[in-house]
ZAFISE-641135 format. One record per residue (C-alpha): residue number from 1; x negated, y, z; chain. Coordinates in steps of 0.05 Angstrom, whole numbers. Example, Ala and Ser with C-alpha at 12.3 -4.5 7.8 and 13.67 -1.06 7.14 Angstrom:
% residues 2
SITE   n     xx     yy     zz chain
SITE   1   -246    -90    156     A
SITE   2   -273    -21    143     A
END
This chain:
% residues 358
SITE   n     xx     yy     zz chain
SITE   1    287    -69  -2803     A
SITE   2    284   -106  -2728     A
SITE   3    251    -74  -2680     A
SITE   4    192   -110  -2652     A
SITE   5    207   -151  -2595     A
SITE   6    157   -181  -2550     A
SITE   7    163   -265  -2550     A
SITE   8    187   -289  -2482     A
SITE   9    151   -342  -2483     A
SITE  10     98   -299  -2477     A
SITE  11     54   -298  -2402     A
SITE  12     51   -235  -2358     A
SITE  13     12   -212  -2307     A
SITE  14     31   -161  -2260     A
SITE  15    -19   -109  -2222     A
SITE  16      6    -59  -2187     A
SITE  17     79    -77  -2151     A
SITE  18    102    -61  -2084     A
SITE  19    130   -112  -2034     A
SITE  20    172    -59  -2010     A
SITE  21    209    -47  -2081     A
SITE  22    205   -116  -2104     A
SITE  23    256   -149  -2061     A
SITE  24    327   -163  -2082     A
SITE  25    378   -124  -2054     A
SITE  26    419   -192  -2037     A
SITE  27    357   -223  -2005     A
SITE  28    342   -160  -1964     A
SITE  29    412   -158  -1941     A
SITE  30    400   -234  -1916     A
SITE  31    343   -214  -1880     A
SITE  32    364   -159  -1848     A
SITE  33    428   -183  -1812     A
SITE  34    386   -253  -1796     A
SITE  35    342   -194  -1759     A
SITE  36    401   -158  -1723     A
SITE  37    375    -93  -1754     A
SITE  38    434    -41  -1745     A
SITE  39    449    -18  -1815     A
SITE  40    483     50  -1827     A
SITE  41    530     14  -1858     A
SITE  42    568    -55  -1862     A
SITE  43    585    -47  -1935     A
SITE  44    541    -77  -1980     A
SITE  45    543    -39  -2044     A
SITE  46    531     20  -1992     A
SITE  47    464    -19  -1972     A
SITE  48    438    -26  -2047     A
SITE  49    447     45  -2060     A
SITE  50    404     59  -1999     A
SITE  51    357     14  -2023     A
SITE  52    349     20  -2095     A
SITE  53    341     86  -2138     A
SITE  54    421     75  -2155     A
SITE  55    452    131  -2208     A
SITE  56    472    186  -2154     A
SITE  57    412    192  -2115     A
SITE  58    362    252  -2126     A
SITE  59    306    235  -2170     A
SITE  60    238    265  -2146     A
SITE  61    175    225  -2120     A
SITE  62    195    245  -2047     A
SITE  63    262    217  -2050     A
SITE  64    234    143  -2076     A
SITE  65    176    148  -2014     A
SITE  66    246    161  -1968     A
SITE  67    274     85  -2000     A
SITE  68    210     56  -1962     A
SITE  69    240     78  -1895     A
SITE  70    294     15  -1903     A
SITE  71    252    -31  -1939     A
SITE  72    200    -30  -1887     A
SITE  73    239    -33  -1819     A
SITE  74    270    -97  -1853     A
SITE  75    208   -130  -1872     A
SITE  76    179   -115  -1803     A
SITE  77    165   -189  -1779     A
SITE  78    136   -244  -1796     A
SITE  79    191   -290  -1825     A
SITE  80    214   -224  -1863     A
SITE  81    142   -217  -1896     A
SITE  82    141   -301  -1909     A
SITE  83    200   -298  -1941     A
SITE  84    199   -232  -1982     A
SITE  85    134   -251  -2004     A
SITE  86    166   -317  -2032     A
SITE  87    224   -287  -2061     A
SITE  88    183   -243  -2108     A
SITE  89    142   -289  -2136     A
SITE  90    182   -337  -2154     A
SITE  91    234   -282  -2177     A
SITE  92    177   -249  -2224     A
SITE  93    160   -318  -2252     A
SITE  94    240   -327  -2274     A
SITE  95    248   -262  -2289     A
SITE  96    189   -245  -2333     A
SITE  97    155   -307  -2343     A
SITE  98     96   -263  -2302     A
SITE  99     50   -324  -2284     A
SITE 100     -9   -270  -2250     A
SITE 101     18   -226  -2197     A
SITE 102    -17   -171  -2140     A
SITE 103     40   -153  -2092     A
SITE 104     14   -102  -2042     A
SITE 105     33    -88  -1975     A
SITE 106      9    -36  -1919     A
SITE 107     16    -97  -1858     A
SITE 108     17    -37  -1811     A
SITE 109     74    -14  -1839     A
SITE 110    105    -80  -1824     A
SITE 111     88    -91  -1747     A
SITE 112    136    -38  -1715     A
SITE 113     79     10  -1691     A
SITE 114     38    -40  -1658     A
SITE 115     91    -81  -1632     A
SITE 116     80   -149  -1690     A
SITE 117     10   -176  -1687     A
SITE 118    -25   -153  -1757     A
SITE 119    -61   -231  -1766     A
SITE 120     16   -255  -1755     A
SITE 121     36   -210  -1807     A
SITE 122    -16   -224  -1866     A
SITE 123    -10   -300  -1847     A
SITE 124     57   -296  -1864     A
SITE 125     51   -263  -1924     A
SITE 126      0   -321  -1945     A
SITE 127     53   -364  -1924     A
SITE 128    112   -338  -1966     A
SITE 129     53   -342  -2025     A
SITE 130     35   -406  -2011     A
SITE 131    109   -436  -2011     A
SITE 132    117   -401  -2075     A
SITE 133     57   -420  -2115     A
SITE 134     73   -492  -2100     A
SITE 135    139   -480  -2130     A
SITE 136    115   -461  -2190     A
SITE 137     44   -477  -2199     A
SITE 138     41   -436  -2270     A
SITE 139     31   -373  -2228     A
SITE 140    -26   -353  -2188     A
SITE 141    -18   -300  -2143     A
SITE 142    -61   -250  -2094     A
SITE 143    -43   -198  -2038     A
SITE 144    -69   -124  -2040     A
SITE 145    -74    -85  -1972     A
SITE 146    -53    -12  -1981     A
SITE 147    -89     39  -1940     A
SITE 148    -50    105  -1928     A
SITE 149    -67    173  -1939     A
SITE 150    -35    195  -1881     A
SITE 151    -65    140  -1827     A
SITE 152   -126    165  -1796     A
SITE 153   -196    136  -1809     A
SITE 154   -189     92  -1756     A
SITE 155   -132     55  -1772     A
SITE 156   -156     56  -1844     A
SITE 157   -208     20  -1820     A
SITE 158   -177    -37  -1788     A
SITE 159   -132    -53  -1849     A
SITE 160   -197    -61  -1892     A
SITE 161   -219   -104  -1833     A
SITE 162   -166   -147  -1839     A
SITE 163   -174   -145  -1922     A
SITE 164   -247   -175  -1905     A
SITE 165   -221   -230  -1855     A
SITE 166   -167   -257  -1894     A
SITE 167   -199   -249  -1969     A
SITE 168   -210   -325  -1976     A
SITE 169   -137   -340  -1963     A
SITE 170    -99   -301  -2017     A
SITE 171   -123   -227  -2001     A
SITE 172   -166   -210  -2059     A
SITE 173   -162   -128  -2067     A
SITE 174   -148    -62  -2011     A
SITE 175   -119     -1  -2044     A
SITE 176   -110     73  -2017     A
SITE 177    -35     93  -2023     A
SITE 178     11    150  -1999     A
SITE 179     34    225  -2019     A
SITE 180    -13    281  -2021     A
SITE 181    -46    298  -1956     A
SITE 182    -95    365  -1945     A
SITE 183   -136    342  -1899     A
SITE 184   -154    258  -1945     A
SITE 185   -217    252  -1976     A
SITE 186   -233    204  -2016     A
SITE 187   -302    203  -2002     A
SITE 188   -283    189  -1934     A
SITE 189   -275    117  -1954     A
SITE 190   -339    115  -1987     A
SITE 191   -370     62  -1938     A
SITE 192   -309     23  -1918     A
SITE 193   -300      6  -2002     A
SITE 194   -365    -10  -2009     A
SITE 195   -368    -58  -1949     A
SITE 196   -294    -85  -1978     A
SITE 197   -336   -105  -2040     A
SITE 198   -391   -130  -2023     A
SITE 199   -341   -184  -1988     A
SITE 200   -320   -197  -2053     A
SITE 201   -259   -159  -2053     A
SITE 202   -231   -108  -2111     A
SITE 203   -212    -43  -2111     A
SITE 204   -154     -4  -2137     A
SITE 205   -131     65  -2119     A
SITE 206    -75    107  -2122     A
SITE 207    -93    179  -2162     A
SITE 208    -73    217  -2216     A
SITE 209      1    215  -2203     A
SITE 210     18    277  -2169     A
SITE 211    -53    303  -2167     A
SITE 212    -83    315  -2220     A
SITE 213   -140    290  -2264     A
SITE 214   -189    313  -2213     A
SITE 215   -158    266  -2156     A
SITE 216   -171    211  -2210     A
SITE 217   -256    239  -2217     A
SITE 218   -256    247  -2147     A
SITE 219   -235    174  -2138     A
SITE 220   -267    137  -2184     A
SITE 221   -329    172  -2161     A
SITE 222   -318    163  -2090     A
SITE 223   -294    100  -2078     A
SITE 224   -324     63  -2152     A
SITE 225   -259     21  -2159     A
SITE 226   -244    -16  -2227     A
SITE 227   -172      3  -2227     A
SITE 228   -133     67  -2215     A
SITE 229    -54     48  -2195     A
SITE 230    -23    104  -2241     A
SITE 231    -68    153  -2264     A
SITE 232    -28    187  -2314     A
SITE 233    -48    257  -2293     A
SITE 234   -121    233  -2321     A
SITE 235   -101    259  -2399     A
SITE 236    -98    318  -2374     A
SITE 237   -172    318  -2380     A
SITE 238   -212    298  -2434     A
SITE 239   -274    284  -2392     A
SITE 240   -243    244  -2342     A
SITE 241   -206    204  -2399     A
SITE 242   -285    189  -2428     A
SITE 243   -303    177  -2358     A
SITE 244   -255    116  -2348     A
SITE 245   -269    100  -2416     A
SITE 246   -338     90  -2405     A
SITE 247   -334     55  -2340     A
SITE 248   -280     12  -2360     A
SITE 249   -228     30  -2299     A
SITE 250   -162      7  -2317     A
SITE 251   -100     44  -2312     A
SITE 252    -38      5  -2274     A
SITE 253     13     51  -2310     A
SITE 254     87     43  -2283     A
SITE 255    131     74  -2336     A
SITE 256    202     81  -2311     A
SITE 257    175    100  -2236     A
SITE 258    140    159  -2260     A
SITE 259    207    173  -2301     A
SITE 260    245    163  -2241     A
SITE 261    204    208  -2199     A
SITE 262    199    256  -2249     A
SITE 263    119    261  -2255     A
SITE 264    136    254  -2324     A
SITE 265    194    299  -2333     A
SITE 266    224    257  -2394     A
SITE 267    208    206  -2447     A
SITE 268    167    256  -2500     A
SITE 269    123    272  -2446     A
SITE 270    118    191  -2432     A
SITE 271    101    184  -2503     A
SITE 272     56    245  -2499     A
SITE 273     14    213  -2440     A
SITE 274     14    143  -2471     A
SITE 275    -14    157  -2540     A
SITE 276    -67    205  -2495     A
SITE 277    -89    147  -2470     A
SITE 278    -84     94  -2532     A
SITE 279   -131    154  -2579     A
SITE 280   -177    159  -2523     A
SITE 281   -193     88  -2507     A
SITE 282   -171     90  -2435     A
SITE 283   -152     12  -2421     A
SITE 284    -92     12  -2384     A
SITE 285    -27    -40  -2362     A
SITE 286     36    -38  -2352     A
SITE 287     78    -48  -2288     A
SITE 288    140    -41  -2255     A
SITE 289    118     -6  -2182     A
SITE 290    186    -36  -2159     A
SITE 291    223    -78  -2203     A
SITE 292    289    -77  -2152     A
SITE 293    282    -18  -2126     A
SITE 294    279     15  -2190     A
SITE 295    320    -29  -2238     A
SITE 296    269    -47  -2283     A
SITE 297    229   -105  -2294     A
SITE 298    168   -115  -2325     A
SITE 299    199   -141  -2396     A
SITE 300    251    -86  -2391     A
SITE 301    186    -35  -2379     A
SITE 302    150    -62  -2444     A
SITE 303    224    -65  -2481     A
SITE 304    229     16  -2459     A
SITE 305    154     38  -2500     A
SITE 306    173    -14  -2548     A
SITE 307    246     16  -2567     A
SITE 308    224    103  -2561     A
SITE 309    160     79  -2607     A
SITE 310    115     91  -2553     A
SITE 311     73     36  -2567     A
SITE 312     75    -20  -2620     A
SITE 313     81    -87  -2609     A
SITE 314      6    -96  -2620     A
SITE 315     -9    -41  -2568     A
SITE 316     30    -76  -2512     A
SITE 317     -3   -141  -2530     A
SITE 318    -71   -105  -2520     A
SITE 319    -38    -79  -2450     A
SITE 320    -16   -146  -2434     A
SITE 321    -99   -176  -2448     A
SITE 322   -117   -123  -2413     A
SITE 323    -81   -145  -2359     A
SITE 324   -104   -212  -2361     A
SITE 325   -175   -184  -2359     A
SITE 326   -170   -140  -2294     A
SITE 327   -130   -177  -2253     A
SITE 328   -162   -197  -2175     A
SITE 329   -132   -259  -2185     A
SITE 330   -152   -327  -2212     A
SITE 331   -112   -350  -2267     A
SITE 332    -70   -415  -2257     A
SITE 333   -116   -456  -2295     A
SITE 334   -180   -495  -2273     A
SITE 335   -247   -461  -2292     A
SITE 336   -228   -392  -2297     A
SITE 337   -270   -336  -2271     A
SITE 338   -239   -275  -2242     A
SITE 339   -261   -230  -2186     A
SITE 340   -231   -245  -2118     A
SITE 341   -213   -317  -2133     A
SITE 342   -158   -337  -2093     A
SITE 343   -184   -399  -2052     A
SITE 344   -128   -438  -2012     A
SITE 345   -147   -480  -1947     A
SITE 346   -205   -446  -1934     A
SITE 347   -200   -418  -1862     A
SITE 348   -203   -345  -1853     A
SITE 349   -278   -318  -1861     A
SITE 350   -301   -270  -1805     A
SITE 351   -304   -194  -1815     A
SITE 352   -359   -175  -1848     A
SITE 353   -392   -106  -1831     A
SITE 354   -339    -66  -1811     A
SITE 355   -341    -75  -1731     A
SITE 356   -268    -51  -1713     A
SITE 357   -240    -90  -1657     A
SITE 358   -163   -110  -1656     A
END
């Protein structure tokens, strides 16, 4: 008997991916020399194994943070934002047929400590999305601006300031990212998500990855977002599986990085935490994290439940409506009715409540 296969005809939408680990290797190479960034090396299949996951490199969640340090430096401009930003939409769109896509971004991570002009950065970015959604006007797109655990308040801050300015010109959603860090609170952010939407904007967060299923309480208590980027560690609780039940928070679950980094040590335990989550009611997607960086796209993710019998084919149908659903972005067609509508041409609207000067 066949095994199910998912029609490719069939439209995706894609929530949680990184801009960082979306690029192609080829297209960051461009970029890079066009930059004069000194490379450690001139080799190129040298550069893609310091960019990408690659067969001999150490698989734990620290060592695919260390892949940022490259990915970063090189997208550390302006043009290099524009035209990453371009590259993986239109990439996603051939690849997957994904006509919905959230690529997030920390732009302070992209402005050389101060050096780039933040505006200049998320302009470009709208750029690079703009260029791209005129290519191909099936997909509708929207940029997410990451927090970090490990800025301070302060800076925090002026990223969700920006979020605000920019959110009727393609941003449409801020997110809290980062490793584990003793002295972040979630409830720290309290104020600065609620001011985020009340501009209109969403809210997703990372939790429940490498902290556990009390990370995920604490956040969606906290912070009140209606998705949680990851969230695996949640089954470990019934309680906080009924909780995000009950307040319909979605899951952005990203199979193959949580593989890669082994927060799930193998694929029984993957199984183990999916079907959690399928008998429990949780809603949840799936995404890639970093389709490039990690080798997998998001067809190739569904292919990987599909094949082990993680899900059926009617499950990851569900995931992919459920997708559809809590997505920050417009769809591509007229009439539709999705929080954070992307609006283009509308001129940037001024901060609202958060008084952080730049």
């Amino acid at each position: 008997m066949p095994r199910p296969r998912l029609d490719p005809h069939t439209p995706l939408t894609e929530l949680h991916v990184h801009l960082g680990a979306a690029v192609t290797p080829a297209v960051m190479w461009g970029i890079a020399h066009a930059q004069g960034i000194r490379l450690p090396s001139k080799d190129y299949w040298a550069f893609r194994d310091l960019i990408t996951v690659g067969r001999r490199r150490r698989h734990t969640f620290q060592g695919y943070l260390d892949l940022f340090h490259w990915t970063e430096l090189i997208q550390s401009s302006p043009l290099a934002v524009e035209r990453s930003v371009y590259e993986v939409i239109g990439g996603a769109y051939r690849k997957s047929n994904i006509t919905r896509i959230e690529l997030r971004f920390n732009p302070m991570k992209r402005n050389r400590g101060g050096e780039q002009d933040l505006d200049h950065i998320i302009a470009a970015a709208v750029r690079g999305m703009d260029r791209a959604v005129l290519e191909y006007p099936q997909v509708a797109a929207g940029l997410i601006l990451c927090l970090d655990r490990g800025f301070s308040r302060e800076l925090n801050e002026i990223i969700a300031t920006k979020a605000i300015a920019w959110r009727d010109r393609g941003v449409v959603a801020i997110d809290i990212a980062g490793p584990e860090e003793p002295r972040f609170r979630f409830s720290d952010y309290r104020e600065i998500f609620a001011a985020c939407r009340r501009a209109g904007l969403g809210a997703t967060v990372h939790a429940g990855e490498t902290g556990g299923a009390d990370e995920v309480r604490e956040a969606v208590e906290a912070l009140e977002p209606t998705r949680i980027g990851h969230g695996i560690k949640s089954t470990e609780d019934p309680s906080v599986m009924a909780m995000l039940r009950e307040r319909d928070v979605v899951l952005e679950v990203c199979p193959t990085s949580n593989l890669h980094t082994r927060v799930l040590r193998d694929v029984p335990e993957l199984r183990h935490v999916m079907r959690r989550l399928v008998d429990h009611e949780v809603p949840f997607t799936i995404s890639t994290d970093g389709p490039e960086m990690l080798g997998s796209h998001l067809r190739d993710e569904m292919a990987l439940l599909m094949r082990h019998e993680i899900l059926s084919l009617d499950e990851v149908q569900r995931s992919i409506e459920t997708a559809h659903r809590a997505t920050f972005v417009r769809a591509a067609t007229p009439n539709s009715e999705q929080p954070g509508d992307v609006q283009r041409g509308h001129r940037a609207a001024a901060p609202i409540e958060l008084e952080v000067e730049v």
